[in-house]
C-alpha positions, 0 to 999 in steps of 0.5 A, spaced: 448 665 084 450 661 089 454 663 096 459 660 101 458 664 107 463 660 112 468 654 111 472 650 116 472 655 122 476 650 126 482 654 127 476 660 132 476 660 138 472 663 144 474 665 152 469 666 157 470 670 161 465 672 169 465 673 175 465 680 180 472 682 178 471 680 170 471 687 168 476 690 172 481 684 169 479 686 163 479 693 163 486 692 164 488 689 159 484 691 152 484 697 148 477 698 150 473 702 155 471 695 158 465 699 162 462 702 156 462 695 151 454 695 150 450 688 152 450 685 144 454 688 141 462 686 138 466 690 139 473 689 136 479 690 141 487 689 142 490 686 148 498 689 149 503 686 153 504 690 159 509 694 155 505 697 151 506 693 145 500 689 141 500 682 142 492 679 140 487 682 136 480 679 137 472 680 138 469 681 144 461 680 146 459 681 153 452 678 154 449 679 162 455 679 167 458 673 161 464 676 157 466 672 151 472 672 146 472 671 140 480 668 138 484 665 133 487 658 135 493 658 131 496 665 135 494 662 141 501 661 146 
């Protein structure tokens, strides 16, 4: 049995996110509890406007005090 497990990944993306005001920002922003996102886990999450209305729908890892977005290029504006 043979498997193709990934193609062209060219149209992903991933933001890096730090510094002492990161989790607040993004706290503000996403869908999650941002302070209960665990060390290594992916956590799927949606950003809204500040209207409430969906704007993004992504992945988010945090790792140390580093957060990190996984996103799709083509939706990016």
């Amino acid at each position: 049995m043979n498997h193709k497990v990934f193609e062209n990944l060219s149209y992903k993306g991933v933001i890096e996110i730090y510094g002492d005001d990161a989790p607040k920002f993004l706290q503000g922003i996403l869908t999650n509890d941002i302070f209960s996102l665990k060390e290594n886990i992916l956590q799927h999450s949606l950003m809204l406007s500040p209207q409430g209305k969906f704007r993004y729908e992504f992945f988010i890892f945090k790792d140390q005090e580093k957060f990190y977005i996984e996103h799709n290029r083509d939706l990016s504006h």
